[in-house]
C-alpha positions as MATLAB code, in Angstrom:
seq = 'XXXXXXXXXXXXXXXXXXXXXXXXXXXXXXXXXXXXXXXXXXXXXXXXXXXXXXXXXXXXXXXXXXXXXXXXXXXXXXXXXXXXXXXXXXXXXXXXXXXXXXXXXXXXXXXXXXXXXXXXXXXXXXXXXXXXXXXXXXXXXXXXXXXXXXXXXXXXXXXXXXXXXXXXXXXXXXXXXXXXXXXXXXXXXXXXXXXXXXXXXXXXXXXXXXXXXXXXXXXXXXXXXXXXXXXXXXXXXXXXXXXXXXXXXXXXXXXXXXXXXXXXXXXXXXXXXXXXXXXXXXXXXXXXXXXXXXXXXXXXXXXXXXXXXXXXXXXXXXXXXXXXXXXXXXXXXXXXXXXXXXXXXXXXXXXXXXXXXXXXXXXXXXXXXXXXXXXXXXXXXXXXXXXXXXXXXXXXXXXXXXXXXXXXXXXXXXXXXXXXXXXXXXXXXXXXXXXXXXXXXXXXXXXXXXXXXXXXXXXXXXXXXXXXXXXXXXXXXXXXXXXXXXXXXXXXXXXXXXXXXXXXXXXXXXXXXXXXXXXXXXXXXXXXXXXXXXXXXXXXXXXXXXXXXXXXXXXXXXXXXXXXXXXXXXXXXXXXXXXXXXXXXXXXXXXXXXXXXXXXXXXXXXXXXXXXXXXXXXXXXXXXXXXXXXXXXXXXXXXXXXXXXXXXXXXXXXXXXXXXXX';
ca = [
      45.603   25.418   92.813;
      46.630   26.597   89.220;
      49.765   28.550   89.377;
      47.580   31.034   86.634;
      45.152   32.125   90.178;
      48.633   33.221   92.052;
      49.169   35.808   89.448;
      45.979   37.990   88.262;
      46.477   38.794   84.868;
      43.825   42.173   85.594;
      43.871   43.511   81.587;
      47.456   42.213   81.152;
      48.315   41.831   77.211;
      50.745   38.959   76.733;
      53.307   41.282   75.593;
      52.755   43.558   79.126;
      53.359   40.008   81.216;
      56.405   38.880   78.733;
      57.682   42.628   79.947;
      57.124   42.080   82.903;
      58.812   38.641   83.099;
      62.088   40.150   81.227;
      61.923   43.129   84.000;
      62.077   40.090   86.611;
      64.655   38.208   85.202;
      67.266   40.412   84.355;
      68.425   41.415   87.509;
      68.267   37.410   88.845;
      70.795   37.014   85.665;
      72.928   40.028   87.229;
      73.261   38.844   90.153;
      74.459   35.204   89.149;
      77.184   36.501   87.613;
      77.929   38.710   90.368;
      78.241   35.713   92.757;
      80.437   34.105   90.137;
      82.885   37.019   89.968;
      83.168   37.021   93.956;
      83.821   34.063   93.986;
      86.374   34.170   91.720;
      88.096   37.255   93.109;
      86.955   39.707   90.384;
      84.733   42.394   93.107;
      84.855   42.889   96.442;
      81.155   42.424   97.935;
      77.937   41.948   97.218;
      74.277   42.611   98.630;
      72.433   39.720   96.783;
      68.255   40.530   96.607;
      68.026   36.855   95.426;
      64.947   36.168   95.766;
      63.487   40.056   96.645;
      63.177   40.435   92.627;
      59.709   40.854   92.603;
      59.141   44.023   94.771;
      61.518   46.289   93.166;
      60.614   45.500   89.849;
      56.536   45.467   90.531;
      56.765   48.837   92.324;
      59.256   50.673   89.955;
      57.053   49.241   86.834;
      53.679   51.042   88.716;
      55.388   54.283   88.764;
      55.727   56.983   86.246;
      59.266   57.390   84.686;
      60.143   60.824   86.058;
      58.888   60.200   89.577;
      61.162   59.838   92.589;
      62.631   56.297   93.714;
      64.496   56.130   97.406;
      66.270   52.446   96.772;
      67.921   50.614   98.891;
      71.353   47.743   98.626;
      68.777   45.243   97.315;
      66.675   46.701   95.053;
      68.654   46.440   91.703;
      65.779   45.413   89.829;
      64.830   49.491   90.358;
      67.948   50.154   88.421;
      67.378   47.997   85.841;
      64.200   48.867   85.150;
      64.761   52.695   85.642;
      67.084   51.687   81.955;
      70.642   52.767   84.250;
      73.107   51.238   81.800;
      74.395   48.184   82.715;
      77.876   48.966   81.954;
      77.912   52.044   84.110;
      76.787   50.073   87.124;
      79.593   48.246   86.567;
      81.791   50.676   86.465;
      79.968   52.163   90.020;
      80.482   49.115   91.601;
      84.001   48.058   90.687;
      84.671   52.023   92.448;
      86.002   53.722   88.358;
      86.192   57.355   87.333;
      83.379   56.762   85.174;
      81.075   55.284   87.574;
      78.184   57.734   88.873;
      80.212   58.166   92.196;
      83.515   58.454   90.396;
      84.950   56.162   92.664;
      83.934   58.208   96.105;
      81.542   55.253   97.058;
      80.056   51.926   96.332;
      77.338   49.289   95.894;
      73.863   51.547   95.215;
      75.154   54.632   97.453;
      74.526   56.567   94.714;
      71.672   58.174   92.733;
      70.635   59.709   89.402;
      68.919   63.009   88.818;
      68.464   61.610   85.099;
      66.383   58.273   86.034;
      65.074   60.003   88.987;
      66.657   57.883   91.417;
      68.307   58.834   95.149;
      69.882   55.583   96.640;
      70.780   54.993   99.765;
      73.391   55.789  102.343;
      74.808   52.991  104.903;
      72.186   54.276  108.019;
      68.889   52.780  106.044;
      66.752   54.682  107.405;
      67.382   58.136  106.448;
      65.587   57.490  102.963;
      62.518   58.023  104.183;
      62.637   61.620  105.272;
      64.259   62.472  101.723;
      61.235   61.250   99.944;
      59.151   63.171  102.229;
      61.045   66.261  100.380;
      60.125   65.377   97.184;
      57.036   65.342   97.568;
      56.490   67.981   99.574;
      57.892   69.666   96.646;
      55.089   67.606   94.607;
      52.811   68.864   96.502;
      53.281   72.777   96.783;
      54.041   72.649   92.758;
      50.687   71.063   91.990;
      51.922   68.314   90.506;
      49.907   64.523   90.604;
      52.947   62.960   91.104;
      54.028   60.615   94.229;
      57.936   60.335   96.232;
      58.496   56.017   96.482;
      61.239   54.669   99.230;
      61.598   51.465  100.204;
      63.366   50.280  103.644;
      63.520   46.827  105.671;
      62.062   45.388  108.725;
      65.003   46.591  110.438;
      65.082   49.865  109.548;
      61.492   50.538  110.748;
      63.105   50.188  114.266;
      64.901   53.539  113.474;
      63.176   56.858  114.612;
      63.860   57.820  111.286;
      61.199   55.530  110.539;
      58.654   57.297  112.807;
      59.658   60.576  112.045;
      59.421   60.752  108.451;
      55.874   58.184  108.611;
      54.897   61.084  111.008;
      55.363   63.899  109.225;
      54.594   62.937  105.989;
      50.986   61.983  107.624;
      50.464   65.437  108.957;
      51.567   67.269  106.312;
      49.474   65.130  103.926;
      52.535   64.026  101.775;
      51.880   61.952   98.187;
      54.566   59.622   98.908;
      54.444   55.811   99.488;
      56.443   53.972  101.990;
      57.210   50.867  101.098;
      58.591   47.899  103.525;
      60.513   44.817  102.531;
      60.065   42.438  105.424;
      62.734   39.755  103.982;
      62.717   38.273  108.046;
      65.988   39.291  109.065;
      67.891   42.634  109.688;
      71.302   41.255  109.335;
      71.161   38.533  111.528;
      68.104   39.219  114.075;
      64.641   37.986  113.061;
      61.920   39.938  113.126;
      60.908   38.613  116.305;
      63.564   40.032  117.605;
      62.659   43.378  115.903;
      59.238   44.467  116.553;
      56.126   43.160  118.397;
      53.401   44.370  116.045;
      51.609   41.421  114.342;
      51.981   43.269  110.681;
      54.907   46.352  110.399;
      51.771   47.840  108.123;
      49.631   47.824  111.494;
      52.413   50.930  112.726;
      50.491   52.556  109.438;
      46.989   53.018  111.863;
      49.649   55.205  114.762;
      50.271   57.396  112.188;
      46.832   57.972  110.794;
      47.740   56.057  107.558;
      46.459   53.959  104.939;
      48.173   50.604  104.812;
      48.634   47.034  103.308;
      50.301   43.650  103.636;
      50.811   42.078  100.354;
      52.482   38.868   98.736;
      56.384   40.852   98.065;
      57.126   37.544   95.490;
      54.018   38.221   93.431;
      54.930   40.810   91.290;
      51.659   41.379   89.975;
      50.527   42.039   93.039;
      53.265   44.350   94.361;
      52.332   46.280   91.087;
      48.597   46.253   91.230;
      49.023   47.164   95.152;
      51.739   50.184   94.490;
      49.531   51.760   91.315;
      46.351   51.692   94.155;
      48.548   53.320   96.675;
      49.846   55.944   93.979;
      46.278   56.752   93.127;
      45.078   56.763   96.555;
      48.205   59.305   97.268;
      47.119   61.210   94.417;
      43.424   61.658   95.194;
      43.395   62.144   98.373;
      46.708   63.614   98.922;
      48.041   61.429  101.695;
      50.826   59.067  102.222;
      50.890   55.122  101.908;
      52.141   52.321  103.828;
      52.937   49.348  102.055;
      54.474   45.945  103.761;
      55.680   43.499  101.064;
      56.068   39.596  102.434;
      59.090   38.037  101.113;
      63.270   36.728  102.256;
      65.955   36.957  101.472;
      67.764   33.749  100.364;
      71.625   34.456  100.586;
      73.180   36.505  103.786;
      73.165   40.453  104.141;
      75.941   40.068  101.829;
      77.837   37.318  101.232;
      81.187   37.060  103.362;
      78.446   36.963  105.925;
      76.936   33.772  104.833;
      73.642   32.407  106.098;
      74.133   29.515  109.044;
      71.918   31.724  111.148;
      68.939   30.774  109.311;
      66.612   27.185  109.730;
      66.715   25.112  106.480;
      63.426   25.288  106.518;
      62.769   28.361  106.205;
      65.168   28.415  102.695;
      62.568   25.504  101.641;
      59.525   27.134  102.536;
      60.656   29.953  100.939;
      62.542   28.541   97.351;
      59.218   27.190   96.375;
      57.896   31.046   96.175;
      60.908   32.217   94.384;
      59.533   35.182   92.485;
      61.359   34.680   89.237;
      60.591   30.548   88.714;
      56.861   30.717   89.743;
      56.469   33.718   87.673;
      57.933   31.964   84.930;
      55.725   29.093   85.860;
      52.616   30.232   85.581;
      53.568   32.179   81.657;
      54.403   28.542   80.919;
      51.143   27.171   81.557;
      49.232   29.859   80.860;
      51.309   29.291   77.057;
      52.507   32.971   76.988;
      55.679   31.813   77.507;
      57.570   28.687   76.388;
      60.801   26.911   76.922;
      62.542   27.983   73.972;
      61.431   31.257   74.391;
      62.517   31.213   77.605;
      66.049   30.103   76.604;
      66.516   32.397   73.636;
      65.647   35.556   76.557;
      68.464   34.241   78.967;
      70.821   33.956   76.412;
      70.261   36.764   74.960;
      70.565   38.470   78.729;
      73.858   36.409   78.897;
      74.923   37.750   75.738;
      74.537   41.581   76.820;
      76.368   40.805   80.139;
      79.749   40.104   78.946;
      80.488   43.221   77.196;
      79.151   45.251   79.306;
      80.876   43.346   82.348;
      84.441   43.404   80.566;
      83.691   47.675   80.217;
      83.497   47.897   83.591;
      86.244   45.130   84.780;
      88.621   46.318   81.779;
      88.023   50.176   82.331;
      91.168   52.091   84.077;
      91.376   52.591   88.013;
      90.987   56.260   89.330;
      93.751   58.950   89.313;
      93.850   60.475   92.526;
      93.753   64.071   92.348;
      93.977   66.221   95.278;
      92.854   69.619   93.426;
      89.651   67.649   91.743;
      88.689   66.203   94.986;
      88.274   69.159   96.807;
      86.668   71.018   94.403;
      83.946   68.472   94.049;
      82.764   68.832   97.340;
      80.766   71.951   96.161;
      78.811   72.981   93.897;
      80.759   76.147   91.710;
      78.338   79.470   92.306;
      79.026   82.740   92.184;
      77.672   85.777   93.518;
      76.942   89.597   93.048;
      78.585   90.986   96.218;
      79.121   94.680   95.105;
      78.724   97.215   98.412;
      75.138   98.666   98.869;
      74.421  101.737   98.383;
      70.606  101.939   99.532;
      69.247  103.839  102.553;
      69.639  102.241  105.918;
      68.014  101.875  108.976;
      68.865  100.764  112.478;
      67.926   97.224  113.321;
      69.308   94.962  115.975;
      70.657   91.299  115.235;
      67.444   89.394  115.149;
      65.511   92.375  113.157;
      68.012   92.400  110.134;
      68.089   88.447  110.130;
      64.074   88.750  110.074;
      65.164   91.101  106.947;
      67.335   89.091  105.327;
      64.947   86.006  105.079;
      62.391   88.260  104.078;
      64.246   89.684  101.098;
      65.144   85.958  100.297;
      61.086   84.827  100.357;
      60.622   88.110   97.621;
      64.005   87.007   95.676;
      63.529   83.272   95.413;
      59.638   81.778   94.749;
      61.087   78.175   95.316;
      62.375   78.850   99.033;
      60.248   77.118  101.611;
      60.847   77.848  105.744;
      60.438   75.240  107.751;
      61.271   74.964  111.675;
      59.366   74.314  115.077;
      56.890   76.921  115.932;
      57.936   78.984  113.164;
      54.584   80.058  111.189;
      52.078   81.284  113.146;
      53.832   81.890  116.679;
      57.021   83.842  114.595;
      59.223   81.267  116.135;
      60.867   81.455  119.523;
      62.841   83.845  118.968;
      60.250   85.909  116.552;
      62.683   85.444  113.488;
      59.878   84.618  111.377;
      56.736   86.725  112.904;
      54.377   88.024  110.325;
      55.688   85.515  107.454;
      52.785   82.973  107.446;
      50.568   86.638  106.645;
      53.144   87.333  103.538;
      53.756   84.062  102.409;
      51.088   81.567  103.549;
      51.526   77.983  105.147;
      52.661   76.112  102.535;
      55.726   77.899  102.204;
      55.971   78.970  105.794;
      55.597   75.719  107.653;
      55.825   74.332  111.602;
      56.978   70.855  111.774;
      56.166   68.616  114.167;
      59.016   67.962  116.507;
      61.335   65.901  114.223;
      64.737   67.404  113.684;
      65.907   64.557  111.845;
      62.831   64.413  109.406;
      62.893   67.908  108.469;
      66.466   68.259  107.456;
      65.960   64.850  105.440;
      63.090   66.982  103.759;
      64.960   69.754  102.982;
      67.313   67.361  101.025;
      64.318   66.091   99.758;
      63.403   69.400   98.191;
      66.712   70.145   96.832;
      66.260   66.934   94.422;
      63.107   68.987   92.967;
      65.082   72.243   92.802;
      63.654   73.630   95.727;
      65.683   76.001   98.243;
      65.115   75.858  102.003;
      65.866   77.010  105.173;
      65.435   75.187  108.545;
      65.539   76.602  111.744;
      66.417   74.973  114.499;
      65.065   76.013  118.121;
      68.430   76.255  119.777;
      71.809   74.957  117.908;
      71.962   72.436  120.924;
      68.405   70.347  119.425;
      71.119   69.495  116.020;
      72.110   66.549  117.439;
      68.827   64.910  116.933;
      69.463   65.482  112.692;
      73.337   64.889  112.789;
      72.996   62.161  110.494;
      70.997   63.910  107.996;
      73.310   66.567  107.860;
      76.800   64.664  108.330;
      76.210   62.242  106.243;
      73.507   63.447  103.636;
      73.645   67.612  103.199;
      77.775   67.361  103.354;
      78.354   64.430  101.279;
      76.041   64.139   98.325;
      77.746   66.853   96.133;
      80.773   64.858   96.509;
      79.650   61.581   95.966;
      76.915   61.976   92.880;
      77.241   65.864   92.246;
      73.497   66.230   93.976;
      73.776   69.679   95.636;
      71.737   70.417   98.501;
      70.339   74.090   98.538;
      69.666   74.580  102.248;
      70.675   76.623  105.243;
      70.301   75.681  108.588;
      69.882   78.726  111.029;
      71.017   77.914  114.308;
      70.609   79.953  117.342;
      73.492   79.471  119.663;
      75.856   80.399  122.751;
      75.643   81.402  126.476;
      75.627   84.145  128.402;
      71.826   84.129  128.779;
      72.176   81.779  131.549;
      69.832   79.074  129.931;
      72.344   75.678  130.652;
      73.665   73.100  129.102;
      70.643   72.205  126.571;
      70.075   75.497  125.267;
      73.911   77.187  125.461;
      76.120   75.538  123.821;
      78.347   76.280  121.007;
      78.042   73.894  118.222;
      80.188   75.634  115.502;
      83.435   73.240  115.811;
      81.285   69.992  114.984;
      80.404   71.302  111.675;
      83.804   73.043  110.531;
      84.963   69.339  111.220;
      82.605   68.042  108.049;
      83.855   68.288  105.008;
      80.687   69.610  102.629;
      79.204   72.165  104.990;
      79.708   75.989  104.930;
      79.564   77.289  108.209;
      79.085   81.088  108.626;
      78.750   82.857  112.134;
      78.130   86.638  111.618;
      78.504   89.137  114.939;
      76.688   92.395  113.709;
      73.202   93.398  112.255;
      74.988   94.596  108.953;
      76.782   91.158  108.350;
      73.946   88.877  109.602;
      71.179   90.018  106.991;
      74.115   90.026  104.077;
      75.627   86.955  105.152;
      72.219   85.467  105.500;
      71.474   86.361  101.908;
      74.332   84.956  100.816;
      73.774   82.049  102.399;
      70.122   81.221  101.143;
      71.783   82.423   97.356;
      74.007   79.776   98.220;
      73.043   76.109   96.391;
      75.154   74.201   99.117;
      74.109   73.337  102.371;
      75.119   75.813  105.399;
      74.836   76.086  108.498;
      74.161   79.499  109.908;
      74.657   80.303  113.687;
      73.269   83.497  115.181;
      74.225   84.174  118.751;
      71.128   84.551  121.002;
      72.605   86.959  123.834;
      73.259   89.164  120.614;
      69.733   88.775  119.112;
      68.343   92.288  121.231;
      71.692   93.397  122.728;
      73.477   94.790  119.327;
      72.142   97.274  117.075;
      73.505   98.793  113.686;
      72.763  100.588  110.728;
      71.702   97.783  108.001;
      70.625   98.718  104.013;
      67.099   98.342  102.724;
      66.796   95.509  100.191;
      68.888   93.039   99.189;
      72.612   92.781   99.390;
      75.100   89.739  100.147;
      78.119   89.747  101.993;
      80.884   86.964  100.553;
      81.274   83.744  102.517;
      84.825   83.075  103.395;
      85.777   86.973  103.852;
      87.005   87.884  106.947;
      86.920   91.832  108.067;
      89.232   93.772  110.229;
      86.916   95.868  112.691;
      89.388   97.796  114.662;
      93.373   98.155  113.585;
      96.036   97.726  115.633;
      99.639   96.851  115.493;
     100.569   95.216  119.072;
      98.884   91.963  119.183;
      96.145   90.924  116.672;
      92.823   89.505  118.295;
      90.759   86.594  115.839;
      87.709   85.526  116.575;
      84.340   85.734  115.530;
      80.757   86.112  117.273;
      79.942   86.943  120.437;
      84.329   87.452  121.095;
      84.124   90.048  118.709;
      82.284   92.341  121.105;
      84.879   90.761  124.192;
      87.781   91.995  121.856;
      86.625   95.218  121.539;
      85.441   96.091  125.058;
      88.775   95.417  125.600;
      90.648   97.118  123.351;
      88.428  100.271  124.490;
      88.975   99.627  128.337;
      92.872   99.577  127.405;
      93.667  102.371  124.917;
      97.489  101.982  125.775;
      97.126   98.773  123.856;
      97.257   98.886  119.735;
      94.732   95.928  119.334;
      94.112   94.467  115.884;
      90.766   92.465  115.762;
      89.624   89.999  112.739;
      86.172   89.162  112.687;
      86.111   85.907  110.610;
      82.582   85.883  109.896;
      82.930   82.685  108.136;
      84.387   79.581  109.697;
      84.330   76.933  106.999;
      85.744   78.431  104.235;
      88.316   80.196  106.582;
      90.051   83.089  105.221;
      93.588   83.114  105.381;
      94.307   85.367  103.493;
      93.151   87.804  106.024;
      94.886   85.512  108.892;
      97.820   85.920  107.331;
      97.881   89.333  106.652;
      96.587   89.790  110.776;
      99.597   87.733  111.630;
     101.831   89.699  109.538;
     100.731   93.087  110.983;
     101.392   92.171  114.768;
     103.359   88.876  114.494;
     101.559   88.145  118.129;
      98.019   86.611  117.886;
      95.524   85.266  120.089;
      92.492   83.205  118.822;
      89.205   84.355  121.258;
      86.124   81.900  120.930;
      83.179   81.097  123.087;
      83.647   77.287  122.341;
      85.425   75.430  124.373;
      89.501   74.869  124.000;
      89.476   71.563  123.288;
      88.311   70.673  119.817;
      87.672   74.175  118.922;
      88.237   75.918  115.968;
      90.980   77.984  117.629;
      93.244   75.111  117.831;
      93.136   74.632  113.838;
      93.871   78.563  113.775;
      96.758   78.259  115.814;
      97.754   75.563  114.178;
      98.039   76.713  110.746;
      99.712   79.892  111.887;
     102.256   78.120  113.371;
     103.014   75.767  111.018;
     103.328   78.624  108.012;
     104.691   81.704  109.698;
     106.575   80.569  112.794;
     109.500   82.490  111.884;
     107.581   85.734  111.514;
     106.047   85.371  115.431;
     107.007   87.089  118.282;
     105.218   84.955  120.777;
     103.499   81.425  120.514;
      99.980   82.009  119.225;
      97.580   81.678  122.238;
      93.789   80.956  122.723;
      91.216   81.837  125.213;
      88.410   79.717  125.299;
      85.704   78.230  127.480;
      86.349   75.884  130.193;
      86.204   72.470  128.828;
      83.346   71.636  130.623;
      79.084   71.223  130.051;
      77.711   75.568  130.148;
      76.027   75.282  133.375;
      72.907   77.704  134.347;
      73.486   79.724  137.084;
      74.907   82.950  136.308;
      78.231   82.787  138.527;
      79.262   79.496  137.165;
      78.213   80.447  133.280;
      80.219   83.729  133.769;
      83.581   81.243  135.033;
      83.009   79.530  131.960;
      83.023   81.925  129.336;
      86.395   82.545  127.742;
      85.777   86.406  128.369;
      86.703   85.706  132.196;
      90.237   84.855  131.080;
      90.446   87.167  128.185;
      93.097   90.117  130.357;
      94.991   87.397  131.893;
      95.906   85.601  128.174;
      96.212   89.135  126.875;
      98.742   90.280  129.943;
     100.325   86.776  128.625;
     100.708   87.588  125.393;
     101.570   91.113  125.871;
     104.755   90.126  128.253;
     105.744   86.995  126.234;
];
């Protein structure tokens, strides 16, 4: 058969396939000189796509300039033909200042607001869910636009995979999903991987429209990814696209490749996307020899002084001041005191308030959660919303923690604020990649802010166990990236929680459920926000200063009232990550004996950086040793008796008799 019937020309100028062909070769000409420099020493590693050319380049060529691309360690031809400079890949992947990561991270773990790019981060799978976001955002701005990420055979093993296939199906999402099946994840084949005849057959579980195409004919990948982008378009559903093709060097190269049959390399080098591309513009006379010489010099040419930028360019100055304040993005606030009528609400009514206000002060917020629309949410947080401010923006997910805190990434690429409830704090760990390692980091790494809070409904004394108790708080002051804010009154909660959604960085907001009915105060009408990272003093006292926060707030103070003879400061610190110590210090400084009260347990919990830090800057200035009083180290178990042993408020007068007679 004529190498002319592989490739379907279908309207093609000459000048559209000698475009093409240059898109196709460039990156093959890259990477050659890559392998060159490894070899000699001059980079570190290298994830080759040798011989994957033809997918990235026929699916970012189908797609409009200014819509989304999720890539992934192989798919330079997406750079390339997105028109990143050359020289400031480069300088990304030799780790420079001026690289898009400044240094922070490597390879294509970055992305590009400008060329509407969001690469990848080292988990694969988590992609997926982010271009879910965008076009969820698409979708609710009336745009015709489709979300494209690409991921391998083995990352369609991950739930990540089935979550965000799922949910983009049942939310109708315009975004295409698009699979390189190269034959090997690492070092396991494929029939090691997955059972289905076709990975496009797991398309028909999720009530989705799928294909299995040639991934080396890049005419086809493009004719197959503009029919998918219309389809997604029209009918406002998502697309499921598996692209046939290997990969010809290892995972990356200090791996090497002796797990793989010859044979396979020879069945497979005589599809090489590049030559038989070539091949058939040769015969077909739109391209010829010389031509074809004169285009790889010329490619050659480019290379060297754009390599030399990047290999010549200085190494990065550490600086400790710079690094930290990258981690967020700068905002300020209007947190003047308000002076509006209030009214009495309890915990859960001012929170219910406070998003409120937020859905009439910011069109582009979107609430997302289990059972949140039209059941209100477990808790009732959100009842009546779906009547003020319909399903699109007031939306149940299915139940896919992971996937829905990928989309609310997702929508912070398209400008779009969001908040996410989860159930019960405890059902986090089901999205602790998305948030650990995608809502903390990307400011950082590529200055991509993520503009979402996650509320999260937390702590005992409800006697509901260890699934639906716990307190979650010292996992996230641990991550560098998050904001973590834990309010213990009505007034606080709705201003905090404005705050919060005003917020364009990610944080996480906990709300303590045995408060939620049990608390009331008297809150302002409209809108007012509190400061994250300011502590307040709710009772003065110059004896022995209480800090703690939540539900040991209302411990401290029960106390302090039971015991009158005792002059007890308490610091509410409302905000764990920032802390403020400032207002630590100046607690310290007032009593010079401190305990730190949580509900967390002792080990690991934010008390022990507390004491910590007091110790290490004011030792001098202490009466006592700072102490803590904290929750057994232990699971929260369910029945009453046991949760009640468990609580830190059961030890509370002993480590205050302590302290007292220290």
């Amino acid at each position: 058969m004529s190498l002319i019937m592989l490739f379907q020309r279908n309207g093609r100028t000459d000048d559209d396939l000698l475009e093409i062909y240059k898109q196709l070769l460039y990156p093959r000409i890259i990477e050659e000189k890559m392998l060159k420099l490894l070899r000699q020493g001059r980079i570190s590693k290298w994830f080759s796509g040798i011989g994957q050319e033809a997918i990235s380049i026929g699916a970012t060529m189908a797609m409009d300039a200014d819509e989304y691309l999720f890539p992934m360690h192989r798919n330079l031809g997406v750079f390339t033909s997105r028109n990143v400079p050359l020289e400031k890949l480069f300088l990304q992947w030799q780790g420079k200042e001026a690289g898009f990561t400044k240094g922070r991270d490597r390879s294509f773990h970055f992305g590009s607001a400008d060329h509407h790019i969001c690469g990848m981060i080292s988990h694969l799978g988590p992609q997926l869910s982010l271009a879910s976001g965008v076009a969820l955002a698409y979708k609710l701005d009336g745009l015709q636009k489709v979300s494209l990420a690409f991921t391998g055979d083995g990352g369609t093993s991950q739930g990540e995979f089935h979550e965000a296939l799922n949910l983009a199906s049942v939310w109708d999402l315009p975004v295409i999903f698009i699979i390189e099946n190269n034959g090997y994840g690492l070092s396991t084949p494929v029939n090691e991987q997955y059972r289905a005849k076709h990975l496009a057959d797991k398309g028909i579980g999720y009530g989705m429209k799928s294909l299995t195409i040639d991934g080396n004919n890049v005419l086809e990948v493009m004719d197959a990814v503009k029919t998918a982008r219309s389809y997604c378009i029209k009918q406002k559903k998502p697309f499921l696209l598996e692209c046939m093709t290997f990969r010809m060097r290892g995972h990356e190269e200090a791996s090497g490749t002796k797990y793989v049959p010859q044979e396979l390399f020879d069945e497979w080098a005589i599809k090489d996307p590049v030559q038989t591309f070539e091949d058939s513009l040769l015969e077909n006379g739109v391209l010829t020899l010389e031509r074809i010489k004169n285009i790889k010099e010329t490619f050659k040419g480019s290379l060297v002084s754009d390599l030399e930028s990047g290999l010549s360019a200085p190494d990065v100055i550490s600086s400790s001041i710079k690094e930290e304040q990258d981690v967020f993005k700068a905002f300020s606030d209007n947190f003047e005191a308000s002076t509006a009528p209030t009214e009495e609400m309890n915990l859960l009514e001012a929170i219910r308030d406070g998003l409120f206000e937020s859905m009439n002060t910011h069109p582009n917020l979107v609430l997302m959660g289990q059972d949140i629309a039209a059941y209100g949410g477990v808790f009732k947080a959100t009842e009546g919303f779906v009547e003020a401010f319909g399903n699109d923006k007031v939306r149940s997910t299915p139940l896919c923690e992971s996937a829905v805190l990928g989309c609310a990434v997702g929508l912070s690429l398209q400008h779009k604020k969001s908040m996410v409830e989860m159930q019960f704090a405890d059902f986090v760990t089901m999205g602790m990649t998305q948030i650990i390692n995608n809502m903390a980091k990307l400011h950082y790494r590529w200055g991509q802010n993520v503009d979402t809070v996650v509320r999260m409904p937390t702590g005992g004394g409800v006697g509901a166990g260890p699934f639906h108790s716990q307190s979650t708080e010292a996992w996230f002051t641990h991550t560098a990236g998050l904001k973590v804010v834990y309010p213990s009154n009505p007034f606080d909660a709705k201003g905090l929680l404005i705050a919060s959604i005003n917020d364009p960085n990610p944080v996480m907001f906990f709300e303590h459920k045995a408060l939620y009915r049990s608390i009331s105060g008297d809150v302002p009408k409209g809108s007012y926000a509190i400061e994250i990272g300011k502590a307040k003093v709710v009772r003065e006292g110059d004896e022995i200063c209480i800090i703690t926060y939540g539900l040991g707030v209302h411990w401290a103070n029960e106390y302090a009232e039971q015991h009158p003879e005792t002059s007890i400061h308490i610091l509410d610190l409302r905000t764990l990550a920032p802390l403020d110590y400032d207002a630590i210090q100046e607690a310290v400084q007032k009593t010079n004996k401190v305990l730190v009260l949580h509900e967390d347990v002792l080990i690991g919990g934010i008390g022990g950086h507390i004491a910590a830090w007091i110790q290490e800057n004011f030792f001098q200035e202490l009466d006592a040793p700072v102490m803590r009083c904290a929750s057994l180290d232990t699971p929260i178990p369910f029945a009453i008796s046991l949760e009640e042993n468990y609580m830190a408020k059961s030890r509370l007068s002993e480590k205050i008799r302590d302290l007292l007679n220290y």
